[in-house]
ZAMARGU-4260 file (C-alpha; in steps of 0.2 Angstrom, whole numbers, plus 5000, padded with zeros to 4 digits):
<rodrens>
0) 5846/5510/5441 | 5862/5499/5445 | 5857/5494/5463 | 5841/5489/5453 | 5851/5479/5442
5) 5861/5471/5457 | 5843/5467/5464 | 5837/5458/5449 | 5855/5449/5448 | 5855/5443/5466
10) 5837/5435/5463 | 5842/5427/5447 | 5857/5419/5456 | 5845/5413/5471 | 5828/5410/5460
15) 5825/5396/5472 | 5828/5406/5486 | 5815/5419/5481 | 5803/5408/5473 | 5800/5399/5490
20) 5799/5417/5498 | 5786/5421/5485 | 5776/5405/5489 | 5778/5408/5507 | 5770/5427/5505
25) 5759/5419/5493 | 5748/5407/5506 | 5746/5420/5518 | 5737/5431/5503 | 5728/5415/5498
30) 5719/5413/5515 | 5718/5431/5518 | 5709/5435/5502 | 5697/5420/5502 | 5691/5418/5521
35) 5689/5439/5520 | 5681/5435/5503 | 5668/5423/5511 | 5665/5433/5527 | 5661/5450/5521
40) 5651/5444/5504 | 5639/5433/5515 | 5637/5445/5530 | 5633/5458/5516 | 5620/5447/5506
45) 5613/5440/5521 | 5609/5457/5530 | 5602/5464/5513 | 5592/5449/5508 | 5583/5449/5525
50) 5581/5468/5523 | 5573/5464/5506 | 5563/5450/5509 | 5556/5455/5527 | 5561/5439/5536
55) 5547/5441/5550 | 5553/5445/5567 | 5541/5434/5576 | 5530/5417/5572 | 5516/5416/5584
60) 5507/5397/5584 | 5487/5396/5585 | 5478/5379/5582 | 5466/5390/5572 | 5465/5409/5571
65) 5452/5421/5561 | 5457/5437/5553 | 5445/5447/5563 | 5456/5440/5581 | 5472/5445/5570
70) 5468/5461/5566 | 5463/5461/5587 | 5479/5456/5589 | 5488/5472/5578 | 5484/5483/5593
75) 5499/5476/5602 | 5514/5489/5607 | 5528/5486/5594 | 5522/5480/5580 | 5524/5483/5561
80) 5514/5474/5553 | 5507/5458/5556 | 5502/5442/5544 | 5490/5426/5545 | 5493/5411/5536
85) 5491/5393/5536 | 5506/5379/5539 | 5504/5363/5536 | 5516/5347/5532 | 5514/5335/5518
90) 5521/5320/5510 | 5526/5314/5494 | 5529/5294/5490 | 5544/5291/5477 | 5552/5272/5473
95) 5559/5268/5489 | 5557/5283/5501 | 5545/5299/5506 | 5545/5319/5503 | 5542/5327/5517
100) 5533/5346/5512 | 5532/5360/5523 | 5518/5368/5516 | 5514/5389/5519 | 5498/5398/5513
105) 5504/5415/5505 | 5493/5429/5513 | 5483/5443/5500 | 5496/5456/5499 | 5511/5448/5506
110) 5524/5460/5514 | 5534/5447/5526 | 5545/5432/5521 | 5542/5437/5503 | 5547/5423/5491
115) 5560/5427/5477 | 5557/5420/5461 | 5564/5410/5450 | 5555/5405/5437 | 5535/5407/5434
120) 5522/5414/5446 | 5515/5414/5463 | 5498/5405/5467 | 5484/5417/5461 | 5470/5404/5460
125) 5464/5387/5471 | 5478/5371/5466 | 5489/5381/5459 | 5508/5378/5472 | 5522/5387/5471
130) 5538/5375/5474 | 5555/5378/5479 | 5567/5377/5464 | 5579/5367/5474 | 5566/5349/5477
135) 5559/5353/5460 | 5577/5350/5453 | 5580/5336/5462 | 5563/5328/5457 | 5563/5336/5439
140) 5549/5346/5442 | 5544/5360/5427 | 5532/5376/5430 | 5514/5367/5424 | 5518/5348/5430
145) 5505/5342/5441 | 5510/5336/5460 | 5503/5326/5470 | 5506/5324/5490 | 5498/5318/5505
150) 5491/5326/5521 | 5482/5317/5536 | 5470/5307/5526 | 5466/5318/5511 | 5475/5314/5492
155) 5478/5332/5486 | 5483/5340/5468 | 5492/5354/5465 | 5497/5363/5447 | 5514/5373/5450
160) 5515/5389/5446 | 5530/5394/5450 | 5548/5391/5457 | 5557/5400/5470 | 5566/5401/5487
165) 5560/5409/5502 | 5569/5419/5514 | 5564/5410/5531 | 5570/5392/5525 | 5588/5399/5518
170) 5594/5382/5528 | 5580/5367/5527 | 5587/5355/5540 | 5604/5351/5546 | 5611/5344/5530
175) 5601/5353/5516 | 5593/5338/5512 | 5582/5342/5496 | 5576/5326/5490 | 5566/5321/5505
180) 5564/5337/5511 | 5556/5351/5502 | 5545/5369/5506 | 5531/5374/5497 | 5517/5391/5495
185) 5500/5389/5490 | 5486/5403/5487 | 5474/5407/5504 | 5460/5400/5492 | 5465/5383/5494
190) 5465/5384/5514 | 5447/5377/5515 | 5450/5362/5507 | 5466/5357/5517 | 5458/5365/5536
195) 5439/5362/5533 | 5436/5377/5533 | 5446/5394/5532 | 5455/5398/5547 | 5475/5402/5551
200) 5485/5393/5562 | 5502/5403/5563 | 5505/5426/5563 | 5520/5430/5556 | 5523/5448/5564
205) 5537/5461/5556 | 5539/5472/5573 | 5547/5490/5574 | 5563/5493/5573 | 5575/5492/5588
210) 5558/5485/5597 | 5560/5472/5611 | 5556/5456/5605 | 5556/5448/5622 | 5544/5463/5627
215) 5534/5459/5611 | 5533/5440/5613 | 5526/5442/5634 | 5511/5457/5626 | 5508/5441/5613
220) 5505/5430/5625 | 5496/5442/5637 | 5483/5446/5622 | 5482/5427/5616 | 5473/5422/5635
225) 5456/5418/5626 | 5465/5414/5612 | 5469/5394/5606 | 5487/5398/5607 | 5502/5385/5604
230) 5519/5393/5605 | 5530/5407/5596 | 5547/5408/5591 | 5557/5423/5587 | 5568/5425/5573
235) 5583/5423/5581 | 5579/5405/5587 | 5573/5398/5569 | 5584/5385/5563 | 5588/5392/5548
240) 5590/5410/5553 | 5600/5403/5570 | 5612/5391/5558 | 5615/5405/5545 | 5622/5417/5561
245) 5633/5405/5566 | 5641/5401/5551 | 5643/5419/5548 | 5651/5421/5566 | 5665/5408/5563
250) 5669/5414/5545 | 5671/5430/5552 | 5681/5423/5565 | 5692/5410/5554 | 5694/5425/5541
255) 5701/5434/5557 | 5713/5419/5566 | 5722/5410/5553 | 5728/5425/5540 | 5735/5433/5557
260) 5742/5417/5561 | 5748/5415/5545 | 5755/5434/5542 | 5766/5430/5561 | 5773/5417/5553
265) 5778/5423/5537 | 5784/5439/5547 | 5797/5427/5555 | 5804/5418/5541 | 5805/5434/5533
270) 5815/5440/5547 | 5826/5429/5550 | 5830/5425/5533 | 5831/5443/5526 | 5844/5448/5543
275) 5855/5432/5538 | 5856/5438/5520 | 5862/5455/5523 | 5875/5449/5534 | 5881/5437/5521
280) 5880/5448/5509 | 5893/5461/5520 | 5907/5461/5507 | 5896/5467/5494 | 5890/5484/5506
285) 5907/5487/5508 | 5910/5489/5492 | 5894/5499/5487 | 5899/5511/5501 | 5917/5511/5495
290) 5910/5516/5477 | 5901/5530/5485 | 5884/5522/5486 | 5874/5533/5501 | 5867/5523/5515
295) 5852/5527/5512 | 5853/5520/5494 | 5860/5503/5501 | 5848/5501/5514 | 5832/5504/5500
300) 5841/5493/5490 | 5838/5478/5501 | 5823/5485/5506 | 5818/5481/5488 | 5819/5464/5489
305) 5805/5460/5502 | 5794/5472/5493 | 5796/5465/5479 | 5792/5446/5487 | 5777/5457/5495
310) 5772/5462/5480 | 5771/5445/5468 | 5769/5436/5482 | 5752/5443/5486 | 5747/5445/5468
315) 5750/5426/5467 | 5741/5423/5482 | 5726/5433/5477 | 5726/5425/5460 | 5724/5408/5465
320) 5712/5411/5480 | 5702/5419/5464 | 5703/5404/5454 | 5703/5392/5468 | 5697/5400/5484
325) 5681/5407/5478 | 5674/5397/5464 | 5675/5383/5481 | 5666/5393/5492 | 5652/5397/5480
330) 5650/5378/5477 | 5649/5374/5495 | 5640/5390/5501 | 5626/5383/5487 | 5624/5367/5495
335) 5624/5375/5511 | 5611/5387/5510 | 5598/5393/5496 | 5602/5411/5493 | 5598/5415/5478
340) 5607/5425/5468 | 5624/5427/5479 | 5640/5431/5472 | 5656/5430/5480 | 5667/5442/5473
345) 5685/5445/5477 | 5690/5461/5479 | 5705/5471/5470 | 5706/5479/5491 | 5708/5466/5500
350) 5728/5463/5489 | 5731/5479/5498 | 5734/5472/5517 | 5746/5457/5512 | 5757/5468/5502
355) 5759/5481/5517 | 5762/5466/5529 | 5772/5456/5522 | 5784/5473/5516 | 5784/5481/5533
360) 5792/5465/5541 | 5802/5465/5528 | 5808/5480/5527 | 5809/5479/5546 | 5820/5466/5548
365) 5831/5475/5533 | 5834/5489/5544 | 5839/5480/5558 | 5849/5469/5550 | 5859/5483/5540
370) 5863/5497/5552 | 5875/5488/5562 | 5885/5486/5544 | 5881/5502/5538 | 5889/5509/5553
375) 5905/5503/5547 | 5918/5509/5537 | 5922/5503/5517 | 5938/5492/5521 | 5931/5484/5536
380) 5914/5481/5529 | 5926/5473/5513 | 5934/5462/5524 | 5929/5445/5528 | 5921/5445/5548
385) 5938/5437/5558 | 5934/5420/5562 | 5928/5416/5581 | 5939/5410/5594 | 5936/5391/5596
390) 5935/5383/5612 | 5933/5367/5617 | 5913/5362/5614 | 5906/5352/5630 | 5907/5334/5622
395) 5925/5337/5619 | 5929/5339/5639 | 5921/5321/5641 | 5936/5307/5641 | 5937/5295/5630
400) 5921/5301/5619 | 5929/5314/5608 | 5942/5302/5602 | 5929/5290/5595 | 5919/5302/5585
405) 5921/5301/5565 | 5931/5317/5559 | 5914/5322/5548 | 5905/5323/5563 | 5915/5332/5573
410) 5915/5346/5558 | 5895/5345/5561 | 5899/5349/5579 | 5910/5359/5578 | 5903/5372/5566
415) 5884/5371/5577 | 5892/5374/5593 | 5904/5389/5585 | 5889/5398/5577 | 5876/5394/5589
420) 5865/5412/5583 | 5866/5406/5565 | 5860/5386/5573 | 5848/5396/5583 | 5841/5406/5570
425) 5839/5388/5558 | 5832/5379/5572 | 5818/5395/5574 | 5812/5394/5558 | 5808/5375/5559
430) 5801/5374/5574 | 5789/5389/5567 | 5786/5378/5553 | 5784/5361/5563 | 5771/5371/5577
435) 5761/5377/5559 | 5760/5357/5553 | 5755/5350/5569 | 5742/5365/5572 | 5734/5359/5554
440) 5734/5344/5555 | 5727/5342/5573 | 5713/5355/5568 | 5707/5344/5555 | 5709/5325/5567
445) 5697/5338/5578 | 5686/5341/5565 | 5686/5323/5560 | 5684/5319/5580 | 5666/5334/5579
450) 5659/5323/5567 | 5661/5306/5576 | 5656/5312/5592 | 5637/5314/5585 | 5638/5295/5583
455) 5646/5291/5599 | 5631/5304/5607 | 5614/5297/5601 | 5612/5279/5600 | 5593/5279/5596
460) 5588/5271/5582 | 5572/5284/5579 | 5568/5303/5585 | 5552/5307/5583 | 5545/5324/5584
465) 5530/5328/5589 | 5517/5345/5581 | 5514/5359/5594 | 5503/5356/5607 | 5503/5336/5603
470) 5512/5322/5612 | 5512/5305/5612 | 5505/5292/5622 | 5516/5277/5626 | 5503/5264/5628
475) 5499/5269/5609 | 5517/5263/5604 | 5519/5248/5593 | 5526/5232/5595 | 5547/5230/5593
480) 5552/5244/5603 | 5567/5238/5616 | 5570/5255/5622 | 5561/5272/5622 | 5561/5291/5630
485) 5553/5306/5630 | 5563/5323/5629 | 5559/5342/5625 | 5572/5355/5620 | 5567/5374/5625
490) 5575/5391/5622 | 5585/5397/5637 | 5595/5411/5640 | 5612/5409/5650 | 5613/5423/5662
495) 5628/5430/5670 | 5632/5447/5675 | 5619/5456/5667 | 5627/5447/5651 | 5617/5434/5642
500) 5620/5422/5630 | 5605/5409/5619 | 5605/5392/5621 | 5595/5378/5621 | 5590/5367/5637
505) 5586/5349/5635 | 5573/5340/5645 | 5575/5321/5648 | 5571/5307/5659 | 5587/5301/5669
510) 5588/5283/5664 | 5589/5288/5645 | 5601/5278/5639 | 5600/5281/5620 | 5610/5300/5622
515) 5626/5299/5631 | 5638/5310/5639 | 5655/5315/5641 | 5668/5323/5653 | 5684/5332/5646
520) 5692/5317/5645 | 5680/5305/5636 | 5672/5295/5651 | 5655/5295/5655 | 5645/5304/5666
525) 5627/5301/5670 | 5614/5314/5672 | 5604/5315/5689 | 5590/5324/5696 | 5599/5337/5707
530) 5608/5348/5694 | 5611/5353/5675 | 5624/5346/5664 | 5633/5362/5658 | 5639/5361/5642
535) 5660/5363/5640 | 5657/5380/5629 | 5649/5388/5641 | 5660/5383/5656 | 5674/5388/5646
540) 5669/5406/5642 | 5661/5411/5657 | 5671/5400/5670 | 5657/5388/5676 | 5664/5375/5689
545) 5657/5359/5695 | 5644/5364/5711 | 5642/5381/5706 | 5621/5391/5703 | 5620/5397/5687
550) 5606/5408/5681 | 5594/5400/5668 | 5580/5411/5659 | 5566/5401/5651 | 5561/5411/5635
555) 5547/5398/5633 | 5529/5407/5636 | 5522/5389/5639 | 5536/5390/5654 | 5529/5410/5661
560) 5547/5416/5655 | 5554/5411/5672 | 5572/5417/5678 | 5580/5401/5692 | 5595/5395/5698
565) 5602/5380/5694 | 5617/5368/5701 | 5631/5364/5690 | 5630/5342/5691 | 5644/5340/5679
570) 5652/5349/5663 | 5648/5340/5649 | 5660/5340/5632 | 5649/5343/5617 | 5655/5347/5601
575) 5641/5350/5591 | 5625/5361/5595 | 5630/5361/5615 | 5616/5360/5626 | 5611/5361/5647
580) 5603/5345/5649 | 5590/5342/5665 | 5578/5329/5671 | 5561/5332/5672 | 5561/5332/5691
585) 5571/5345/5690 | 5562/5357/5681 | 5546/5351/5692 | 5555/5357/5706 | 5554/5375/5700
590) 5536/5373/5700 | 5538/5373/5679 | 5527/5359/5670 | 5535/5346/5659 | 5529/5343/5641
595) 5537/5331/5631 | 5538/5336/5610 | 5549/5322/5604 | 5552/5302/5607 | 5569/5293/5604
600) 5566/5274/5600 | 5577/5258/5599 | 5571/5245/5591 | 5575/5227/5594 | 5578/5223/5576
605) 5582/5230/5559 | 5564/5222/5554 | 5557/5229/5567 | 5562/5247/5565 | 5554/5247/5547
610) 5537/5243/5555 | 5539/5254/5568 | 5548/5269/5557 | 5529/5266/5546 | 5517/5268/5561
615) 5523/5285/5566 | 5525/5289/5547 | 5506/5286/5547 | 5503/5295/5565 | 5496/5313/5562
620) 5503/5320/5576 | 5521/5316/5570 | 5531/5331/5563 | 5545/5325/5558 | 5556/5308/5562
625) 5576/5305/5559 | 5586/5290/5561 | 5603/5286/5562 | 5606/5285/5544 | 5603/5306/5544
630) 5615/5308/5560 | 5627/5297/5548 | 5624/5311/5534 | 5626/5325/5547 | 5641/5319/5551
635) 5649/5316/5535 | 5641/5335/5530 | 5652/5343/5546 | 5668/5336/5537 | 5662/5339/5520
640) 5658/5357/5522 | 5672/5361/5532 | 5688/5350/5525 | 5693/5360/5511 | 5696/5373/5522
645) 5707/5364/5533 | 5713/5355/5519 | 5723/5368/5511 | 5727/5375/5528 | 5739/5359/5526
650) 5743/5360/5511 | 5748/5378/5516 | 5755/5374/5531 | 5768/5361/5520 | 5772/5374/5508
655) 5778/5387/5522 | 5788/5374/5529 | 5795/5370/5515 | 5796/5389/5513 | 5807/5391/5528
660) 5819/5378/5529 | 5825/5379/5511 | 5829/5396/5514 | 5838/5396/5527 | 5848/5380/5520
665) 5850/5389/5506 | 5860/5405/5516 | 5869/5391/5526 | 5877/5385/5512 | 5881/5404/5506
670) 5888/5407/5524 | 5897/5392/5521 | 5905/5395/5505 | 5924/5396/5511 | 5924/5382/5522
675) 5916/5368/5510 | 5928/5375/5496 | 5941/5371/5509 | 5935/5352/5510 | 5933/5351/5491
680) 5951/5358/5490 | 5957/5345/5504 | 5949/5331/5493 | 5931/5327/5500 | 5922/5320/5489
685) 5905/5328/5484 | 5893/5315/5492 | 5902/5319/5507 | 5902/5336/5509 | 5883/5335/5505
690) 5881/5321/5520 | 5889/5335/5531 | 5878/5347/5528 | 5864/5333/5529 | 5866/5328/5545
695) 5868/5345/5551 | 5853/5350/5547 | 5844/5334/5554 | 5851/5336/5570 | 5845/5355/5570
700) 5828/5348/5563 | 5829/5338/5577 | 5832/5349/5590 | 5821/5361/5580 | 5805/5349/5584
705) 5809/5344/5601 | 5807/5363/5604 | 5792/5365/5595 | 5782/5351/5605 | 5776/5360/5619
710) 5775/5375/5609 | 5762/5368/5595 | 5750/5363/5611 | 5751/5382/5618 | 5748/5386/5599
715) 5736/5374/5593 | 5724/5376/5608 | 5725/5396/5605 | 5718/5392/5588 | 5706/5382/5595
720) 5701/5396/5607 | 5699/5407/5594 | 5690/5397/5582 | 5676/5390/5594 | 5663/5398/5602
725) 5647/5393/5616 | 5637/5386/5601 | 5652/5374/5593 | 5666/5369/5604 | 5681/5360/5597
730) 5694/5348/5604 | 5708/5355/5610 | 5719/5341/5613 | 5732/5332/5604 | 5732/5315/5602
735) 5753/5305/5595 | 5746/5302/5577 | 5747/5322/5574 | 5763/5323/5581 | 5772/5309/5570
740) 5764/5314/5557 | 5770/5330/5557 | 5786/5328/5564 | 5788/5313/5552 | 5786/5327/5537
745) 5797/5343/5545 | 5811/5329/5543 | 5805/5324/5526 | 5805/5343/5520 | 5821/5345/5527
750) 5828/5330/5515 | 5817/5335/5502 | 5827/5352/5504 | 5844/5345/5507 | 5842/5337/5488
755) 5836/5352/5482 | 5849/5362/5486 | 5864/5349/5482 | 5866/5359/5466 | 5872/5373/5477
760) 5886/5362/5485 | 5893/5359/5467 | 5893/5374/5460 | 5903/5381/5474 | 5918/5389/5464
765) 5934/5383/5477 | 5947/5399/5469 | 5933/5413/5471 | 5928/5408/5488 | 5944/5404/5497
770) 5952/5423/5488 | 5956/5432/5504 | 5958/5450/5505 | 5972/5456/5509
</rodrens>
């Protein structure tokens, strides 16, 4: 009970010391607790929601289908269940911009991609319409209004019956938009009137479980031969499916990467500051051991300390990620995705793991701080260490330079070169903190850099895309077009040693000049008709050189799911959605046709992309058009949805620095205590003394930083590493701003500390700490 008594005492004299070792525990709970927080709640809701809901396996395109060829079609190997229906877009005029509707008959008996409700009914009778809760509150929209919209040539009506959200468009389009963009159900009465006629144009198909759905997609194709068929696309290359993976994959990662970087860290502070507080504190083991205190008792009595940070350290933690952390992610997650009904939920577990961490290094670093002085004897463990032999340091061999140094100064060298561990040990836990602020703050400039490369990448002023089996004719193309170019994306497959990875391969002419390309170190590269442009990702993670064949798998039926080899042209750097990029000669020359599904336009005026934006608006072959002001928007909503994150990974990183040098100032100035009483005795003024110990630990700061340079780069690209993946790369190079920003505030932290502690410097009682024992 004493020793806990002498535990509460020693943190009552040093309450800054172990409030700044509670914050320090405290960020590495923080981030731990939150980023775990997000990854499992979504990976659970998602996996159960699409268990739920029966997100369809496969969508298999027809121009029109009857139910009597789809109930043909159920005789294929591998299926579950199979469902028609009719797709269709619409529009909707508001004061100064169009809705765009993507519009779903809901089959008799619906089983797959069953809509969850949130308020009224689905469509049971002919114009009723069942809207998405999330463009109804955009547009103030009630159960029983009346909506109006626009398809081809016909002016419909519809009643809505109902709001809800629907498991296949969890992610509308790339920025959530729901005021131009919205998705809709209606009842298979009203088919006839929209299609002339009842027909469907699209199978949605639930297949067996662990079925192949490569295997499944070929037999569809096979069994479609007299069939009007279009295309199909699996569930793992829809846009919102796709999308809701991948942000899932690098919360999983993130949740991963920075709490173990943060928990290294914090185990090093804790070490090197817990070892240096023992040591200091050898006077006071010696007389616990000479008052017939047990080893074992002394060593748990230190041991207490750390446990105790652990303890309110990640309770602090955990408590603010809960207030903070959380109620954050469910706002973003919201306007990320529609999911109804998710909760994120922090869990009383997940305090368990930074109390363990953070107590075992400290408790660690206890024990192998306090053996050595365990080890000796009550009188010598009383006694004051004998002060070092001091030699002559290497400036004071120099003729003529000792001489001219101040006094003061040559105290500051003095005492650095005759306690070069302790220096050592200061300088460690900076340059931890200074490689921490310059990993931060260069993963957000990267983060900032993602979203500006879109810009610098497209330069068209239009992207029209084209329905399934339509194209466009360029003699048809109105007046004011200065540049245009046809392109086609397809879903490949990446083959390498029987390992393969999903990506997308972009066909395009070679002159296109309206989507540009990059090397590694931002020049610009052209795109010929011998090769592929590889993107970085991929090169990265499977080692892909310039000249070498790679193996590309066409999953495309339209393109007989052909397997070739391909030359490497060039590696391209692309941040965001990577993609291989070919001309259409190329692809030709693996006897595969080219067909063209979207146009990139330039206009030669701002007039003249209105009129020209309002003839394809009016084209019915056109499914959907962006411009640049939506690549603006999908740029701003990469830094939006990301920035907090990396925002208080800053705000983190300050506070550990912070964390880490005003400790260990703090237990320099304990270490200290004799030798500044001895100048307060000899008549140095305060301001002085505090200038002493001020410079002192600038020039370790210095030397500190000039360490953790190359060091942040190794760190700050393992991070990168770690947090990028084949379907989102990220910079991994530093540019000066970072640097002087963060070395600019490791020094300001160290003044910042030097203030704080000057407090310390005054209370130093000069009769207590120049007492000898004799």
């Amino acid at each position: 009970m004493k020793l806990f008594i002498k535990l509460l005492r020693d943190i009552k004299q040093s309450a800054g010391q172990f409030l700044a070792f509670v914050l320090v525990i405290a960020v590495g709970a923080f981030f731990y607790t939150g980023l775990v927080t997000l990854s499992d709640n979504l990976s659970a809701y998602t996996k159960a929601y699409f268990q739920e809901h029966n997100l369809s396996d496969l969508n298999v395109y027809y121009s029109n289908i009857s139910r009597q060829e789809i109930a043909g079609l159920s005789e294929v190997e591998g299926i579950n269940k199979l469902e028609g229906r009719y797709t269709f877009d619409a529009t909707q005029p508001f004061d100064g911009y169009k809705a765009t509707l993507k519009i779903h008959s809901i089959p008799v008996g619906n089983e797959i991609n069953t809509p969850t409700m949130i308020e009224g009914s689905i469509p049971s009778k002919k114009g009723e319409i069942l809207l998405d809760s999330h463009y109804a509150k955009e547009h103030q929209y009630r159960v029983g209004d009346e909506i109006s919209i626009r398809t081809d040539d016909k002016s419909l009506k519809f009643t809505i019956s109902g709001l809800g959200e629907n498991v296949e468009h969890a992610k509308k389009n790339e920025i959530q938009d729901h005021k131009t963009y919205g998705v809709a159900y209606i009842g298979e009465e009203s088919i006839s009137e929209i299609a002339d006629g009842f027909s469907y144009n699209e199978v949605m198909v639930d297949a067996k479980d662990g079925y192949d759905i490569g295997k499944l997609g070929v037999s569809f194709e096979e069994k479609s031969k007299q069939l009007p068929y279009l295309n199909q696309v699996s569930k793992e290359r829809t846009f919102s499916y796709s999308q809701l993976n991948a942000t899932i994959h690098n919360n999983d990662l993130m949740s991963k990467v920075i709490p173990l970087v943060l928990f290294l860290i914090e185990a090093i502070i804790l070490f090197l500051t817990m070892s240096r507080l023992i040591d200091s504190q050898r006077n006071q083991v010696g007389i616990m051991k000479a008052l017939g205190v047990k080893n074992r008792n002394i060593m748990l009595h230190y041991m207490g300390y750390p446990v105790l940070v652990g303890i309110i350290g990640s309770i602090l933690g955990c408590a603010i990620a809960a207030f903070v952390f959380v109620p954050f992610v469910t706002e973003s997650n919201a306007k990320a995705y529609s999911l109804p009904g998710i909760q994120f939920t922090l869990s009383l577990y997940s305090i368990i793991p930074p109390i363990i961490i953070s107590s075992a290094f400290g408790m660690l670093s206890c024990y192998l701080s306090g053996r050595t002085i365990l080890k000796e004897r009550a009188a010598q463990a009383i006694r004051p260490k004998p002060p070092k032999t001091m030699k002559k340091i290497f400036i004071e061999r120099i003729p003529g330079v000792w001489s001219r140094i101040p006094y003061s100064y040559k105290i500051i060298l003095r005492n650095i070169f005759l306690n070069k561990q302790k220096a050592l040990a200061s300088s460690v836990g900076v340059v931890v903190s200074t490689v921490l602020l310059i990993t931060a703050f260069g993963t957000q400039t990267s983060l900032q850099k993602v979203a500006n490369q879109i810009e610098d990448v497209y330069t068209y002023d239009l992207r029209v895309d084209y329905r399934m089996g339509a194209s466009s004719d360029t003699s048809q193309l109105p007046a004011g077009i200065k540049n245009s170019y046809f392109l086609s994306t397809f879903p490949v497959e990446f083959v390498k040693d029987n390992e393969a990875e999903k990506a997308s391969l972009v066909v395009t002419e070679k002159k296109n000049n309206l989507i540009h390309f990059f090397d590694k170190n931002e020049n610009r590269i052209s795109l010929e008709s011998n090769g592929v442009l590889v993107p970085k990702s991929y090169a990265d993670k499977y080692h892909i050189s310039e000249g070498d064949l790679i193996k590309i798998a066409f999953k495309a039926p339209e393109l007989k799911n052909k397997t070739v080899d391909m030359k490497v042209l060039e590696i391209s750097t692309q941040y965001s959605n990577p993609s291989f990029y070919i001309t259409p000669d190329y692809l030709k020359s693996f006897g595969l046709e080219y067909s063209p599904t979207s146009l990139l336009v330039e206009a030669n005026s701002s007039a003249d992309l209105i009129s020209i934006r309002n003839f394809f608006e009016q084209d019915p072959q056109v499914d959907a058009i962006a411009d640049k002001t939506d690549l603006e928007k999908s740029a701003q909503y990469i830094l939006k949805q990301n920035s907090f994150i990396f925002i208080m990974f800053i705000i983190c990183a300050v506070i550990l620095s912070f964390g880490a040098i005003y400790t260990i100032s703090s237990i320099n100035i304990y270490e200290r205590n004799r030798e500044l009483a001895t100048l307060k005795v000899l008549g140095y003024q305060k301001h002085k003394i505090n200038r002493l110990i001020f410079f002192e630990n600038i020039i370790l700061t210095a030397f500190a930083v000039l360490v953790a340079l190359p060091i942040s780069g190794y760190m700050y690209a393992n991070v990168v590493k770690a947090l990028s993946s084949t379907h989102q790369q990220i910079p991994d190079k530093l540019n000066i701003s970072v640097l002087l920003i963060s070395v600019l505030l490791a020094f300001l932290l160290t003044i910042l500390s030097n203030l704080l502690l000057r407090r310390k410097v005054t209370k130093i009682n000069m009769i207590e700490s120049l007492k000898g024992v004799e």
